[in-house]
C-alpha positions, 0 to 999 in steps of 0.5 A, a space after each residue: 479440064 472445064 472448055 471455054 463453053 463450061 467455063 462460069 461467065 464473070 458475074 456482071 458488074 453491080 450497079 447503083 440499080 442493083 442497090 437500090 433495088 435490094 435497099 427497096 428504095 429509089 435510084 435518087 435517093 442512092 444516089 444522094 446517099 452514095 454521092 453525099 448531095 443531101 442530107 438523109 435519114 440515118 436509117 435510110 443511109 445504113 440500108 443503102 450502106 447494107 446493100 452495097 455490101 451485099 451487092 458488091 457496088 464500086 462506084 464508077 470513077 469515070 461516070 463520078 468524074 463526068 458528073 461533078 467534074 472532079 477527077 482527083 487526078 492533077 497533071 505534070 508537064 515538063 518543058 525542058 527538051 532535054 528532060 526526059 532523055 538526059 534524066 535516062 542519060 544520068 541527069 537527076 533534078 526533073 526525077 527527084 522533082 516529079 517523085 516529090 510531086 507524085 508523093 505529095 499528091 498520094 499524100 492528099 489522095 491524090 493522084 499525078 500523071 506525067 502528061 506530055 506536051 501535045 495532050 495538054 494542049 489538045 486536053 484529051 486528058 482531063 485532071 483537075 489542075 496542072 504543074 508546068 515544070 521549068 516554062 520557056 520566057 512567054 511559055 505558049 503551054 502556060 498561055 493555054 491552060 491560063 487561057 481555057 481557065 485551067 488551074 496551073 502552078 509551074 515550077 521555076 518561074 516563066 522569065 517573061 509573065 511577071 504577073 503569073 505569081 504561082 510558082 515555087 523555084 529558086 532565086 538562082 542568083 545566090 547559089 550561082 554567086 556562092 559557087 563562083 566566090 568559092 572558086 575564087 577564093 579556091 585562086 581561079 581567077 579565070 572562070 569559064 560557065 558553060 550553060 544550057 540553051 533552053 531560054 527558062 529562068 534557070 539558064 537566064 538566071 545563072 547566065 546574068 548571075 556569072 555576068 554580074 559576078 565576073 563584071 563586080 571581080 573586074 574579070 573576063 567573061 567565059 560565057 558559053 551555051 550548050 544544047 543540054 541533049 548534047 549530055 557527057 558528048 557535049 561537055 567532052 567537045 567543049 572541054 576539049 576546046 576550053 582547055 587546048 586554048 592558049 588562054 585556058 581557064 582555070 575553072 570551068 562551070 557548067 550547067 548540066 552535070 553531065 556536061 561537067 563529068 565530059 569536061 573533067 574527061 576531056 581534062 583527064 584525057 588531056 594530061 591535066 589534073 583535076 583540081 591542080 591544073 583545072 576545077 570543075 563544078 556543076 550547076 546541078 547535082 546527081 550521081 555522074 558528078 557524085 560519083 566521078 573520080 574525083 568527085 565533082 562540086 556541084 549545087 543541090 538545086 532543091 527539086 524535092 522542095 520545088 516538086 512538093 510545093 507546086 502540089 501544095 500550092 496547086 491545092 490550095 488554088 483548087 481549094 479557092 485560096 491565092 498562094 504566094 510563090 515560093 522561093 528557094 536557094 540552091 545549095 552548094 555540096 563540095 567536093 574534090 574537084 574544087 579542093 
């Protein structure tokens, strides 16, 4: 067996020195032709084509990146408290949105990283723009990167910046509305919604949506907050609190749909059957509602749309355009806890 001493040393790594030697040409000039800042001689790029081949140079991405201040990598933050821990837990949207995202970028050759909160701000890694997903109302992260002139689209709106235009998210009003007249038209005529505590534009959105709806059917308003890391616990307390009321109601939304699948235990648990004695819907959609016995009507918050087009608008911003936001619906899916 060959020693550590007999064992050949890694061939050193071939530099742009190395191939303008073996072009017999200057550093400058490889490095325009390798770099394609001037126009050459067609003979004079194919020898300097020719010696990277005998060579074997790789350029060096990070001494690119320090040159033209361009790195091909974009940045996704997300804002929600909860949303690593409850996509772990079961929770889908912030996944699907994220997976759409880091397609879209491959697809323009493009890579994404998941940068959390704290890097943003102390800018330690630098990429050519970021995506701030689901910002708080005055959002100090969006502040930051507007701030030191980063290039920055954010998914869902921040509730309190009308004047930032570059967003892709949804208009919650309609999907909240369509969920609350199929109840109704289900016969609940005591619908209780139970959201999440984070203050962005879906909480807000789906909080003003159900009062609006409820104060036009001349119903009482069950309005209910919830930390959404409290997941399938918080939603069975809740329900167990909801449905031992004296005025129990008979439809319960909630915003999580892991709160949801803990209501419909409570319920179960409880003696009441789901959907006779109580329906139950969930303002986001993924597998713990799908897959519940009953399955659990929820809404598809469209985050494949969402994700795709923060990359697409985040491109076109890096490519000097203004892009419009977009602006999508949720999606209503039935199923049987409301049949």
């Amino acid at each position: 067996m060959p020693t550590e001493k007999s064992a050949k040393k890694p061939r050193p790594r071939a530099t742009i020195w190395d191939v303008a030697r073996v072009a017999g040409l200057s550093i400058t000039t490889a490095s325009h032709v390798l770099n394609n800042r001037r126009e050459m001689p067609e003979k004079t790029r194919a020898a300097i084509l020719e010696a990277v081949k005998k060579v074997g140079y790789r350029a060096n991405p990070s001494a690119r990146s320090l040159r033209t201040g361009v790195t091909n990598i974009i940045s996704l933050t997300l804002r929600p408290r909860n949303a690593v821990h409850g996509s772990l837990q079961g929770t889908e949207y912030h996944l699907r949105l994220a997976g759409a995202a880091a397609a879209a970028a491959i697809d323009r050759g493009l890579g994404l990283l998941q940068v959390p909160v704290q890097m943003l701000l102390d800018g330690v890694l630098p990429t050519d723009g970021c995506i701030i997903v689901a910002p708080f109302g005055n959002d100090g992260v969006l502040k930051h990167a507007i701030a030191r002139g980063i290039p920055v689209v954010t998914a869902d709106p921040d509730p309190d910046r009308k004047t930032f235009r570059y967003w892709a998210g949804r208009d919650e009003r309609p999907g909240t509305e369509d969920l609350l007249d199929h109840l109704f038209k289900r016969g609940a005529r005591r619908i209780a919604m139970v959201t999440g505590e984070d203050d962005n534009s879906w909480t807000r959105g789906s909080r003003e949506a159900y009062v609006a709806w409820a104060t036009k059917k001349r119903m009482k308003r069950r309005l209910f907050g919830k930390p959404e890391s409290e997941g399938f616990e918080g939603g069975l307390a809740i329900g167990q609190t909801l449905l031992d009321s004296r005025d129990r109601p008979d439809a319960v939304v909630t915003a999580s749909s892991l709160f949801a699948a803990g209501v419909a235990t409570a319920a179960q648990r409880m003696g009441l059957h789901v959907p006779f004695d109580i329906r139950i819907a969930a303002m986001s959609d993924s597998e713990a509602v799908r897959g519940f016995v009953p399955s659990i009507t929820a809404l598809d918050l469209q985050p494949e749309i969402i994700g795709k087009a923060c990359v697409d608008m985040l491109c076109d911003i890096l490519d000097g355009k203004k892009p419009e936001p977009l602006v999508t619906r949720s999606i209503l899916k039935i199923r049987d806890s409301t049949a």
